[in-house]
ZAKOLVEX-550826 format. One record per residue: residue number from 1; residue in one letter; z, y, x of N, C-alpha, C in turn. Coordinates in pm, whole numbers. Example, Ala and Ser with C-alpha at 12.3 -4.5 7.8 and 13.67 -1.06 7.14 Angstrom:
<recs>
REC,num,residuo,n_w,n_v,n_u,ca_w,ca_v,ca_u,c_w,c_v,c_u
REC,1,a,780,-569,1319,780,-450,1230,780,-330,1320
REC,2,s,708,-225,1285,714,-106,1367,787,3,1290
</recs>
This chain:
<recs>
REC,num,residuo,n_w,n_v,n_u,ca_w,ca_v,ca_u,c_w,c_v,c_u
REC,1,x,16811,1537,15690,16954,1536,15669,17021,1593,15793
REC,2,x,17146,1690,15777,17219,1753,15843,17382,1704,15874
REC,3,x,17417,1682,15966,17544,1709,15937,17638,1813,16045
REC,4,x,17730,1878,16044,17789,2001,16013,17978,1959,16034
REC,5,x,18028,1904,16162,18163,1897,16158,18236,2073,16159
REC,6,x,18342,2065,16072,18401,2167,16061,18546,2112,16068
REC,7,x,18621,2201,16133,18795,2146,16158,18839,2224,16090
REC,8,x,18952,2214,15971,19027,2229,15910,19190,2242,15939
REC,9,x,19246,2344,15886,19411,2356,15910,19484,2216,15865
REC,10,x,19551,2190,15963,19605,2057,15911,19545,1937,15991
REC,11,x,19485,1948,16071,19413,1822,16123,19312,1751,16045
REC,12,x,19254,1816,15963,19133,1766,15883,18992,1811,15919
REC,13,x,18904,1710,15911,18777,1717,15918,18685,1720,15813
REC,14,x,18662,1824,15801,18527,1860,15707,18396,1823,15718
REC,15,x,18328,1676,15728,18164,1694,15738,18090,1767,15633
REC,16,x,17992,1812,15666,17930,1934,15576,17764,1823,15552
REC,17,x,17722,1807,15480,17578,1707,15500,17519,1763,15425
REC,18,x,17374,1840,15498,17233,1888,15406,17119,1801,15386
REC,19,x,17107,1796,15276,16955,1733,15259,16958,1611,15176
REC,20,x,16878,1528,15208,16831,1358,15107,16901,1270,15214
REC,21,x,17019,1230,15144,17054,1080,15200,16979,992,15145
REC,22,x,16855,967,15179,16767,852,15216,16748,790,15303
REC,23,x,16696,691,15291,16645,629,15463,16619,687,15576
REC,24,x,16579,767,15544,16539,873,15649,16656,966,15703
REC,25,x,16713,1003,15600,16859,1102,15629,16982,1016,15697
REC,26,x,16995,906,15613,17071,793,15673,17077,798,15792
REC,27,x,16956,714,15830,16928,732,15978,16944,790,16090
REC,28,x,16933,927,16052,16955,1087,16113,17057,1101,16160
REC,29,x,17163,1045,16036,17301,1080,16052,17427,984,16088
REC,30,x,17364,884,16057,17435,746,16122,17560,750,16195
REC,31,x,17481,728,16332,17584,695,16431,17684,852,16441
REC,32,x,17652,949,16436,17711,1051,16443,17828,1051,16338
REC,33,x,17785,1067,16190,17903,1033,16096,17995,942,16112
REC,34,x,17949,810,16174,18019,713,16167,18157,751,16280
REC,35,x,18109,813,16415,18138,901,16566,18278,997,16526
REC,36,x,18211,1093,16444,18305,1215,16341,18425,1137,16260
REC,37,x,18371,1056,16189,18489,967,16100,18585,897,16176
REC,38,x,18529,815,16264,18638,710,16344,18725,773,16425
REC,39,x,18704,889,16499,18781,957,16537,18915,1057,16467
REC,40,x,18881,1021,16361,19010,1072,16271,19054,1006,16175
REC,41,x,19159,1046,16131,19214,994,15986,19257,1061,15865
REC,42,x,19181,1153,15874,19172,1241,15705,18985,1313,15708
REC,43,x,18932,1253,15678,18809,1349,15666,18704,1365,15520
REC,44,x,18753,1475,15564,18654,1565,15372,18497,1518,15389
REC,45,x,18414,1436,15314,18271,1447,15308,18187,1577,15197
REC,46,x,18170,1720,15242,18096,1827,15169,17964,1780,15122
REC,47,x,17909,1708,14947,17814,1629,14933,17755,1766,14876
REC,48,x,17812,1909,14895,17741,2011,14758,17610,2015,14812
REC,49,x,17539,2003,14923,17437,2039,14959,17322,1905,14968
REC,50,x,17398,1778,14904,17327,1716,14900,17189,1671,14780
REC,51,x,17078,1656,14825,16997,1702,14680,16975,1527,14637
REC,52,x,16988,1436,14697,16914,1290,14653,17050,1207,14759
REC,53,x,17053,1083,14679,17169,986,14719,17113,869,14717
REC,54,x,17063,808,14777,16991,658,14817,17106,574,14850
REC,55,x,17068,417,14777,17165,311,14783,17205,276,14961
REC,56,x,17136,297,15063,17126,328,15196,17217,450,15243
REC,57,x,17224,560,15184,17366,649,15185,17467,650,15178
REC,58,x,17482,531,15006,17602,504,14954,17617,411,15065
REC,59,x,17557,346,15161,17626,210,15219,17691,282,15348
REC,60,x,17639,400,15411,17685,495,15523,17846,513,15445
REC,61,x,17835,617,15330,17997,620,15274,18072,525,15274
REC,62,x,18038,399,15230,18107,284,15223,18161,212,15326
REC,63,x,18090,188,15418,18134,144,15503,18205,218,15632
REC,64,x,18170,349,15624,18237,431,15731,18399,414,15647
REC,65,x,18377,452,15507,18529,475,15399,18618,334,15454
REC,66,x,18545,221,15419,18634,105,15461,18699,82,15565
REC,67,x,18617,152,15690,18687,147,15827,18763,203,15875
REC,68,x,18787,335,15817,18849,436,15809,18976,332,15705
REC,69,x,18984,341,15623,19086,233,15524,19159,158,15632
REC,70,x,19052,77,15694,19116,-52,15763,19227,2,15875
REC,71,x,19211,111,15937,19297,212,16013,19366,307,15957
REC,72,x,19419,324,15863,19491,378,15800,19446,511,15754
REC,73,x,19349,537,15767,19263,654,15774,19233,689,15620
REC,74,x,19213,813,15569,19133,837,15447,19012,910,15458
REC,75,x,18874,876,15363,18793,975,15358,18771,1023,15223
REC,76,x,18747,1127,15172,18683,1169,15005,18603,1250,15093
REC,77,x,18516,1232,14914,18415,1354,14852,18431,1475,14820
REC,78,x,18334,1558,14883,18343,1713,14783,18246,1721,14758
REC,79,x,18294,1781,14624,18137,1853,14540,18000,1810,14529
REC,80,x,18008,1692,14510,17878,1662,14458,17797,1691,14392
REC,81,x,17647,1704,14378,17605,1758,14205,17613,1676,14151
REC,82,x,17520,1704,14016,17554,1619,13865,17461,1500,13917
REC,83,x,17364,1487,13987,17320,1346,14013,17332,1278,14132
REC,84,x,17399,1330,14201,17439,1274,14333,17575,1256,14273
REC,85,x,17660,1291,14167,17823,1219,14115,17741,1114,14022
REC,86,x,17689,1110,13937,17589,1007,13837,17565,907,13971
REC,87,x,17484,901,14056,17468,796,14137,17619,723,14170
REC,88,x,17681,804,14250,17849,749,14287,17891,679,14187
REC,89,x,17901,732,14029,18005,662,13973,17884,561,13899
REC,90,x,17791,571,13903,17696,421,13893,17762,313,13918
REC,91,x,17747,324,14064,17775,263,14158,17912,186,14173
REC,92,x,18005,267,14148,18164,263,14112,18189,328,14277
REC,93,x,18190,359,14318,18186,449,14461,18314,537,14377
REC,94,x,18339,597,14300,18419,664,14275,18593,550,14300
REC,95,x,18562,500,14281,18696,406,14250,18755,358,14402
REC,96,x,18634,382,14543,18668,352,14645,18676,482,14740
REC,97,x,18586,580,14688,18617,672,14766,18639,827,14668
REC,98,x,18733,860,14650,18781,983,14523,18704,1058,14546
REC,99,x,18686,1134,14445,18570,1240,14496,18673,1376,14399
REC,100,x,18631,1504,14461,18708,1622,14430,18608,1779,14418
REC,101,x,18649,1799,14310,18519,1919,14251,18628,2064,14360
REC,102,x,18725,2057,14409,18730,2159,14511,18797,2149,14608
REC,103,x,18805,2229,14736,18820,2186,14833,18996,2194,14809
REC,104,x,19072,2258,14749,19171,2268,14756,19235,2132,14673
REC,105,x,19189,2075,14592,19191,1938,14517,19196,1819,14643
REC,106,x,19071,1864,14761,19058,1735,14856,19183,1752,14941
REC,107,x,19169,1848,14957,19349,1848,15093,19465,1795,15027
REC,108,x,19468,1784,14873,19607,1739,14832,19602,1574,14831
REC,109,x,19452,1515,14910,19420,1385,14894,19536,1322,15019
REC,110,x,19533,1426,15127,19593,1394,15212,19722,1448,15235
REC,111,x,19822,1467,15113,19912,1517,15164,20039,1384,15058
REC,112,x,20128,1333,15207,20210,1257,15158,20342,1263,15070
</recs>
């Protein structure tokens, strides 16, 4: 697993994440995502490149999303595939963190 900060017009942060959020990817990417997120308060998660979504991933989204919440902060999804969105809305992950099929959909997440 990869991750990939990109800055955006507007004060937004784009993480970009390649590979299997598994245990293993989790891991990888942890403290860094968590690093990238807390330091802001609008940030895009890019899931298109993600191929596998482990209940250990969803708990990285979740709990970085909540903390981010708790500070007034927002995070969404982009572009997931069809089984990495199937896992999310399993899950109900959709209902806590929006998810958006384009990038121009996610910036209107953050506009008041």
């Amino acid at each position: 697993m990869n991750i990939e900060p990109e800055t955006l017009d507007g004060g937004l942060l784009k993480l970009n994440l390649n590979g299997r959020l598994d245990m293993e990817g989790a891991q990888k990417i942890d403290l860094k995502f968590s690093a990238y997120a807390s330091s802001q308060r609008a940030v895009i998660v890019d899931l298109a490149a993600v191929s596998f979504l482990a209940s250990i991933g969803i708990r990285t989204l979740v709990v970085t999303a909540k903390t981010m919440n708790s500070r007034g902060g927002k995070m969404v999804l982009l572009n997931p595939d069809a089984n990495v969105t199937k896992v999310l809305e399993m899950a109900g992950i959709d209902a806590l963190i929006p998810i958006f099929r384009s990038l121009d959909e996610a910036r209107t997440a953050f506009v008041s």
